[in-house]
N, C-alpha and C positions, 0 to 999 in steps of 0.2 A: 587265359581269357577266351580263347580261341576255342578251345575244350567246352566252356561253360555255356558256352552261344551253341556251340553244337551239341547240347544235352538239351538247351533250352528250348531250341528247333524241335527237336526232336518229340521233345514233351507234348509238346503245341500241336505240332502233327500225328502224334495219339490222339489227343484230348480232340481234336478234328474230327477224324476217324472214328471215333468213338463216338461223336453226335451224328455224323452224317448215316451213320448205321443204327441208330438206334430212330432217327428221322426214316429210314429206308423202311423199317419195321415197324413202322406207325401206318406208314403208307398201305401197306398191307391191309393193315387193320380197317383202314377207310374202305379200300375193296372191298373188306370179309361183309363188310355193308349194302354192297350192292346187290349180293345173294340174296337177298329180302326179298327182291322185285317181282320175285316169283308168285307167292302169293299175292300181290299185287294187282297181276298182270290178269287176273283167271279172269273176271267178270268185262273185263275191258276186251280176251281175246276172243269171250263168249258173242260181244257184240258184233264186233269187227269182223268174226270168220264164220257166223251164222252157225254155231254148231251147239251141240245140247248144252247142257251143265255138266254133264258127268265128263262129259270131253274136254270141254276145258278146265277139269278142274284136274285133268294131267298135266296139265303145266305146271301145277304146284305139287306135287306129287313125283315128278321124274325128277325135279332137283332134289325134295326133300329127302329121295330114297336115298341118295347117293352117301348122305350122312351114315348111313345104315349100314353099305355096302360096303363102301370104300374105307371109313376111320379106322379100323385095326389094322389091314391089309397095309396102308399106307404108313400106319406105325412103325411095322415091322419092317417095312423098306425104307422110311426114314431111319431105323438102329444104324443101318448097313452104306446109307449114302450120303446121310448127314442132313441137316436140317435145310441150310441152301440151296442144296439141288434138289428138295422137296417144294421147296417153296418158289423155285424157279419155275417146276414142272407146274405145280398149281395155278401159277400166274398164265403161263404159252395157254393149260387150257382153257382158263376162265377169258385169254381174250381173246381165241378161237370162237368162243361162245357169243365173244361179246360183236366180234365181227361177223358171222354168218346172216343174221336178218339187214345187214348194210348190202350185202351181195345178191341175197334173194329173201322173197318177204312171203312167208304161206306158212300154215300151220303147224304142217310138219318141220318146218325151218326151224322155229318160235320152239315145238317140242324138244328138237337135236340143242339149241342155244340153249335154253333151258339147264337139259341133261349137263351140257361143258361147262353150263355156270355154275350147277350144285356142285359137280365133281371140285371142277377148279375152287371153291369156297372151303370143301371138305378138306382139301387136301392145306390149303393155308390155316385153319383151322385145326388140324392136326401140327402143322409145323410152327405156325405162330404162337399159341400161346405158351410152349416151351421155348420158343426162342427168344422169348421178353425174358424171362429170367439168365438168360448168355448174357443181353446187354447191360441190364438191370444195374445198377449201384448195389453193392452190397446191403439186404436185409430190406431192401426196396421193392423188391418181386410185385407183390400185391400192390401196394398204391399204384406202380407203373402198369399192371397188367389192366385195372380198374381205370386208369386214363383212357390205355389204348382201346378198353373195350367202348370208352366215349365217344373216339374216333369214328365205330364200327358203328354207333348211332347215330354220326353223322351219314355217314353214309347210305341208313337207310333214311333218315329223314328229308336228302336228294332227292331219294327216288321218289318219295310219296311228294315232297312238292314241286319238282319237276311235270308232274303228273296232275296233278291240280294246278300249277298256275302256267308253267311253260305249255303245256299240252291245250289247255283251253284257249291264251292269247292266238297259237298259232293257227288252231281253228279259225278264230275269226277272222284272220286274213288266208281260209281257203288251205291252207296250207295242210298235209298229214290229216288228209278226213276223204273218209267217199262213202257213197251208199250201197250196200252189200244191196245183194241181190233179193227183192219181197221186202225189202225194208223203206219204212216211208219217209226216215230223218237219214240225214249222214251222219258216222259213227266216227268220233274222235280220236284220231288214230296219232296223235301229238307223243303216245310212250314208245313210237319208232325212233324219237331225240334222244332216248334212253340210252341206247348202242351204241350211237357214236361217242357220246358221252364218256362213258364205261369204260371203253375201249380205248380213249385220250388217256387215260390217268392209267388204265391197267398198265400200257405201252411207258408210262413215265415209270412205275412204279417196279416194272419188270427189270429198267435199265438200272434204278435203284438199287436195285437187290444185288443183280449180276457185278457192279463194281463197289460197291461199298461193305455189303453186310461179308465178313469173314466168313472164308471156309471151315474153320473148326476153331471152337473158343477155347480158355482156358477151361472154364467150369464143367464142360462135356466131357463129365466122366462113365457115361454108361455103355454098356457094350453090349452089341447086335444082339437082339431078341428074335421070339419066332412067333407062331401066331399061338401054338401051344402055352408057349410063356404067359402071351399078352391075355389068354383067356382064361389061364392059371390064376392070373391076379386077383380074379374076383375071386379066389379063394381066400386071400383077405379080407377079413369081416370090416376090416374101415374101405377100403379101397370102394368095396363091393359097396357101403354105405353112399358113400360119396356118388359113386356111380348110381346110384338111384335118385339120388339128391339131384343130379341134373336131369335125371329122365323125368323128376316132377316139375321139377324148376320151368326146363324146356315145355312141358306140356301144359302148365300153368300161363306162364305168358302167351303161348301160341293161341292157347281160348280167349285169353283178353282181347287181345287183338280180332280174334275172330268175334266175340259175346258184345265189345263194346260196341259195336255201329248199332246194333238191335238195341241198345237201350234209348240212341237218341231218337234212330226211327219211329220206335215205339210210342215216345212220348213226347219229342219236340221235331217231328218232321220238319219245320222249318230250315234246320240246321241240317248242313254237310255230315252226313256220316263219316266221313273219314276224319273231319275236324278231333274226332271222339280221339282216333287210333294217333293223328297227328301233336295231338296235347300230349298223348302217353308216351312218344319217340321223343317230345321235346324234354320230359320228364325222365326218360331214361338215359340222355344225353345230360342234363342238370345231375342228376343224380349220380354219374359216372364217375363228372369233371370233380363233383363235391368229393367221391369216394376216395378220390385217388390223390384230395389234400389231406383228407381226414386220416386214410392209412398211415400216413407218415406219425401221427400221434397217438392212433388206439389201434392194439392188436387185430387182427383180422377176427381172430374168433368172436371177440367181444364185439366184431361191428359188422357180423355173420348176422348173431343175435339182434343187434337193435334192424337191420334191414328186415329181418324173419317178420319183425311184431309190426314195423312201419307197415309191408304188404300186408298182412292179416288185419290192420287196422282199416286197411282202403277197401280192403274182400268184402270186410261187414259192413260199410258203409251203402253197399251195390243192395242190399237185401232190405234196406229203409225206403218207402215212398218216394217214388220222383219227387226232387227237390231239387231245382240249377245250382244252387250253391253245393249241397253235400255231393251228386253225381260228378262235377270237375272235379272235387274236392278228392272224392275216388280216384279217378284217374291218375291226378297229381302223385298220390301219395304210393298206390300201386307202380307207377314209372317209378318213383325214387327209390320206392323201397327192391323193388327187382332191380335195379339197375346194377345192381355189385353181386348179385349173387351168384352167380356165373363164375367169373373172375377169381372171388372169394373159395368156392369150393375146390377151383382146379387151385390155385397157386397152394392152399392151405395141404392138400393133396401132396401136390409135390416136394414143399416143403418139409413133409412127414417123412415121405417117401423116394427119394432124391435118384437112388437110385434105378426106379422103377419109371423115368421121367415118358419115355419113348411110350412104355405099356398103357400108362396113365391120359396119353394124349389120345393115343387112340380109342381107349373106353370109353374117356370123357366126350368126346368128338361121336362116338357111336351111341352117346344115350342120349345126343340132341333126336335123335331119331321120337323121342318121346312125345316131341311137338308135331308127329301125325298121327300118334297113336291116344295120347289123351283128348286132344279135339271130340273123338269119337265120341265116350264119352260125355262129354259137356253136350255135346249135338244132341244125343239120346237125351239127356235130359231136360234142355231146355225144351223137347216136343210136349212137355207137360207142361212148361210154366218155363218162361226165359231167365226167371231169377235163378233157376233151379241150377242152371248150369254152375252157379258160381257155389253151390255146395263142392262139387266135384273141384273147384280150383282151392275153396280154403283146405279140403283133404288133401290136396296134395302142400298147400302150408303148412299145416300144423305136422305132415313129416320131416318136411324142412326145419322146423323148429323143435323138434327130435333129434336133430341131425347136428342141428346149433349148438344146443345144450350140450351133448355127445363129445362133439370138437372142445369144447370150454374143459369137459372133466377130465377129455385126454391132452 
């Protein structure tokens, strides 16, 4: 009897262990949210620091590099140090980042935070979404990765209404606002609540990680790579596939986001332009929580394919006449159907290629870099016509949907 209590103990305190760490890696995912605030932050830092456009729009720019810079690098020293002291290091910098504008508040501050918060994103970003498959229930990878990436929509959907509603109340009572210098209104300076914020939960979620999530799991079987290897990979014709899959994917949503305020401006100035971006984060958070029931019952690749056609249905709806109903109707349907596709490509990925898990994080993590490079793009094109831009986002669908088909045959 004695024996049987002490196995049962024992079970119990697994099965503990084993939620409190996969809870620790959710947490994460809520952070990997916060990196969003970047672009965010550009037009708000424009006002506040009186300085051009091209200036502030380094803010969004010095975090996004670091997707660039950092994802294979960090790969490769993820192989060699393991996933938790990756994701440890990612946490100290992003809440380095997150504390710097608490301590001093100037532009160059806001640029340095910035920089610690891309890095520190990238770097969980490389370690996280391999690390969901360590905690994962067997054969579970994809619905769990496709939750946690719900989480990471929570977290930006914070930031954008911290920012609208917490930042405006506290103006009104004076609060986080002054008038920059030649300017005739004070400028709302309420996304200074932003950092401390950030910096509460990074601080929670760093002690998280440090005692709960394991040093080295059962499943971790790959072994130290170099950057040689990691860039070998794309000599693989799926690897190499998949890796463009997010470099469109990535560069796809980032236009939305950037295309959709200019349709409401365009044609119902009454309404918030951000209202436009905050439907499509609510829709990517619905869309995520749905993915990650639905996995459990239809193969990833088969529900690659139906997300590919869902966004390709909302792309073509943008190129019809203003209309209030079909334009949300877009939005809606664009958040749901991108919502999984991220998720979907890496886990299917690794899945494939189990062995190559390390190499695969950091390609996959270095073709986010796509979302400053197709912007371009769509920018170039909407100067002829604003619809125009979203030719350039269904091309990069309809590769996606190449990509879909592809994974289905193999």
């Amino acid at each position: 009897m004695l024996i049987e209590k002490i196995v049962s103990l024992q079970h119990k305190n697994n099965i503990m262990k084993k939620q409190l760490s996969l809870v620790s890696v959710f947490l994460v995912f809520l952070a990997m949210g916060f990196g969003d605030a970047a672009g965010q932050l550009v037009s708000i830092v424009e006002k506040a620091f009186n300085i051009t456009p091209l200036a502030a729009s380094l803010v969004s720019f010095s975090g996004m590099i670091m997707f660039g810079v950092l994802s294979v690098p960090m790969g490769v020293t993820q192989s060699r140090i393991g996933k938790k002291k990756m994701l440890t290091i990612g946490l100290i910098l992003f809440l380095l980042g997150a504390i710097l504008p608490i301590m001093a508040f100037n532009f160059p501050i806001i640029l340095l935070a910035v920089l610690l918060m891309g890095a520190g994103a990238t770097i969980l970003q490389v370690s996280g979404n391999p690390l969901i498959r360590d905690v994962s229930p067997e054969g579970k990878y994809s619905s769990m990765l496709s939750f946690a990436q719900s989480l990471k929509a929570i977290g930006t959907l914070s930031t954008s209404l911290i920012l609208v509603l917490i930042g405006t109340s506290l103006m009104k009572y004076g609060w986080f606002s002054f008038t920059p210098e030649g300017a005739a209104e004070p400028v709302n300076m309420g996304f200074r609540i932003l950092f401390p914020i950030f910096a509460v939960v990074l601080l929670i979620t760093l002690l998280m990680v440090m005692f709960f999530v394991p040093n080295q799991t059962e499943k971790d079987t790959t072994t130290p790579t170099t950057l040689g290897k990691c860039f070998a990979a794309l000599g693989n014709p799926f690897i190499l596939m998949m890796f463009l899959g997010i470099f469109f994917y990535c560069g796809a949503e980032a236009s939305m986001f950037n295309r959709i305020p200019s349709i409401l401006i365009e044609n119902n100035p009454a309404i918030s332009p951000a209202l436009g971006n905050i439907v499509l984060i609510v829709a990517l958070f619905v869309g995520r929580f749905m993915g990650g029931v639905c996995l459990r019952y239809i193969k990833p690749n088969v529900f690659l394919i139906l997300t590919v056609l869902v966004s390709i249905i909302g792309n073509i709806l943008l190129f019809l006449p203003y209309n209030a109903v079909t334009t949300w109707l877009s939005f809606i349907l664009i958040g749901v159907g991108f919502a999984n596709i991220f998720p979907l490509i890496f886990s299917i990925c690794v899945d494939r290629i189990p062995e190559k898990t390390n190499e695969i994080s950091g390609l996959m993590t270095t073709a986010i870099v796509g979302a400053a490079i197709v912007p371009l793009f769509t920018g170039f094109a909407a100067n002829f016509n604003p619809r125009y831009a979203f030719f350039v986002t269904l091309a990069c669908l309809l590769y996606l949907t190449f990509l879909s088909l592809r994974t289905q045959k193999n």
